[in-house]
C-alpha positions, 0 to 999 in steps of 0.5 A: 638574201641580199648582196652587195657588190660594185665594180671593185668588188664583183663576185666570181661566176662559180659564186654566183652559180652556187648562189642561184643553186641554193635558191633553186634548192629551196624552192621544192618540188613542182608540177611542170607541163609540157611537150615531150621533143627529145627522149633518150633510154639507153639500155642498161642504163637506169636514168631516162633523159627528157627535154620538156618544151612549152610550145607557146614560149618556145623554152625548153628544159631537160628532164632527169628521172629513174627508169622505173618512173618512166617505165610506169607510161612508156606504153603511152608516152613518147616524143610528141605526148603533153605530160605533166611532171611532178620535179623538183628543180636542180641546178648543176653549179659547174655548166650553170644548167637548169634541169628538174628531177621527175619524180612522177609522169602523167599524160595528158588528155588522150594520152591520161585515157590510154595510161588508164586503159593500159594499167587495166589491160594489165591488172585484168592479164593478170587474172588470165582473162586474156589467156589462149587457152580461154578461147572458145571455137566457133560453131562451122555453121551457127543456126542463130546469131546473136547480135549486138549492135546500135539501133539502125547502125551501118554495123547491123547493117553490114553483119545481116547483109553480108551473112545472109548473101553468104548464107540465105538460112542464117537467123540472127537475134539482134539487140539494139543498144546505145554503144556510146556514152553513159548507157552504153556499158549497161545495156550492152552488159544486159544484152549480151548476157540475155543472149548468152541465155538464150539455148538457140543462140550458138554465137554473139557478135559484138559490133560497133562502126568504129569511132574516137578512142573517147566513143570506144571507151564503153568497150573497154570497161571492166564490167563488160569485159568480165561478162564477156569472160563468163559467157559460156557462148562464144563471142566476137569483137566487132569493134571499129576499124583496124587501128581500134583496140578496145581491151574487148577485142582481148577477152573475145574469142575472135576479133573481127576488124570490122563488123563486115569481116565478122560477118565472113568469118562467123558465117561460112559462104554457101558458094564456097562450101558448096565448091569444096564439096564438089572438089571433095567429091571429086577428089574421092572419086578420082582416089577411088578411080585410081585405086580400082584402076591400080588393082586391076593392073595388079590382077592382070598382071598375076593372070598373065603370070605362066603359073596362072595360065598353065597351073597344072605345070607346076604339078608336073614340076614338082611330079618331075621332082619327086620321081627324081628324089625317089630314083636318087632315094633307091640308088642311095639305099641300094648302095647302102645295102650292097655295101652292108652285105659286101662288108657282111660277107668279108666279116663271115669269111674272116670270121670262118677262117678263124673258126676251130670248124675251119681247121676241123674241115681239114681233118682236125679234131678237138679232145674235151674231158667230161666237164668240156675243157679242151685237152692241149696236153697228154699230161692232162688226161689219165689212163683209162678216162673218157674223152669226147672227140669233136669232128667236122661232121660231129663227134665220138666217144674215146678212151686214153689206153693205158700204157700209151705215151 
């Protein structure tokens, strides 16, 4: 669209500024490539700021995109990282500021490896091949090792060498295979799964010296990690050096930072068990040193007790007691019956003294008619009737006289 203008009739800077945004408007989305040099993620906020820079030119631009767009490469993007982004222009009319509105993130080059990688790390974590509770242990000391490592490699090299200088009576079934490049993931594949079978082997060494991320990346291929997974013998990462991680080093059951430090700990060091069967050794016999030493000072101790050098003292002891009890027992039950007779005899004294014989003793006696009652009154008896008279010494017959009062 063409414009006319001249110096009587100029147009304003705000015009000119929707002008240029409706231009930018109409052109669509692009792909852009560049450096990242600035980054900001706020938190909570769901907008990420980028500035892409061309390194050639020295021209920058911001970069707007949702968090969830960035969020897909925050494991492998940072500032420094060459991506290309697919965006479309924008123009904001009130700063005349050029930006673009990222729609989608790739890495490039190592950094589109490492995104790949990343997404399949994820998808197989998922499916719990990485899981603990997986893990297998380790033999404490395997009869045969399995070994899988290139042909005349520094790696097989240090796995035989520092094993057999910890223990001289391992024995090792070694596969040679290519570990980079095309071949590398079948014949490794082949490799661990023929030692898997075999019933001598009690653990497989996977070992490799290290190398690019483009060299290890046979490490990191799903078919070699599943079978990994499903080997019933466990196995050992020995990839690389420390800063290499290839997702082998996850589905394992130990990883090793180097092939050398696999062989330490897949193989015990004869000197050191050695070693620590003597402390064990030691230790028990000093365990039972103690306890026989403990016992015989708890022996001594009870022998030199008075009851155990004079035990007939506590017979005498309690001889001692006993005839006390008894003497105690005699006076208490002599007591008891001198007190019963002393109660006896004032209860017979009362009882004398309330008796009819008492009175009789003194000259008294008793009348009783024929059918034993006891005559009280002369009105009682009739002229002529037999009586009984009851004396001290016994009793008589009598008769009431007629005529008498």
């Amino acid at each position: 669209m063409g414009l006319t203008t001249s110096a009587e009739t100029p147009l304003p800077v705000g015009q000119v500024s929707r002008l240029i945004g409706g231009w930018i408007d109409r052109l669509g989305a692009i792909w852009v490539e560049g450096q990242i040099t600035q980054l900001s993620r706020r938190p909570g906020a769901g907008v990420v700021f980028l500035t892409l820079r061309d390194p050639s030119h020295d021209i920058s631009i911001g970069v707007t995109c949702y968090r969830q767009v960035f969020d897909a490469v925050a494991d492998v993007v940072s500032e420094g990282a060459r991506v290309v982004v697919h965006a479309k222009p924008e123009w904001y009319a009130p700063r005349g500021q050029l930006s673009l509105r990222a729609a989608e993130i790739r890495p490039v080059g190592i950094g589109e490896l490492l995104a790949r990688l990343e997404q399949l790390k994820r998808s197989l974590a998922s499916e719990g091949l990485f899981a603990l509770d997986r893990k297998r242990p380790l033999p404490f000391l395997p009869q045969l090792v399995g070994l899988v490592c290139g042909r005349a490699s520094a790696a097989e090299r240090d796995v035989l060498e520092n094993a057999r200088r910890r223990w001289p009576a391992v024995r090792f079934e070694v596969r040679n295979v290519a570990v980079q490049g095309v071949r590398a993931v079948p014949q490794v594949i082949q490799a661990v799964k023929e030692l898997d079978a075999h019933e001598g082997v009690d653990v497989i060494i996977v070992a490799r010296g290290g190398g690019s991320v483009e060299d290890l990346l046979p490490f990191s291929d799903e078919q070699l990690i599943r079978a990994v997974a499903d080997c019933r013998t466990p196995v050992v990462s020995a990839i690389g050096h420390e800063p290499d991680a290839p997702l082998l080093d996850l589905v394992a059951d130990l990883r090793a930072s180097t092939p050398t430090d696999a062989a330490k700990k897949v193989v015990p060091d004869v000197g050191e068990e050695l070693e620590r069967v003597r402390g064990l050794r030691d230790r028990a016999l000093r365990t039972v040193r103690g306890l026989l030493e403990r016992e015989e000072r708890g022996l001594a101790h009870a022998l030199a007790r008075p009851v155990m050098e004079h035990p007939q003292r506590m017979v005498e002891v309690r001889v001692g007691e006993i005839d006390a009890l008894l003497a105690r027992s005699r006076r208490v039950l002599g007591h008891l019956l001198d007190r019963a007779d002393s109660e006896l005899s004032h209860t017979r004294a009362r009882v004398r003294a309330l008796s009819p014989a008492a009175t009789m003793e003194r000259g008294y006696a008793v009348l009783q008619r024929a059918g034993g009652a006891v005559v009280r009154s002369p009105e009682e008896v009739a002229d002529g009737e037999d009586l009984r008279a009851r004396v001290a010494e016994g009793e008589f017959a009598v008769r009431r006289v007629p005529g008498t009062p």
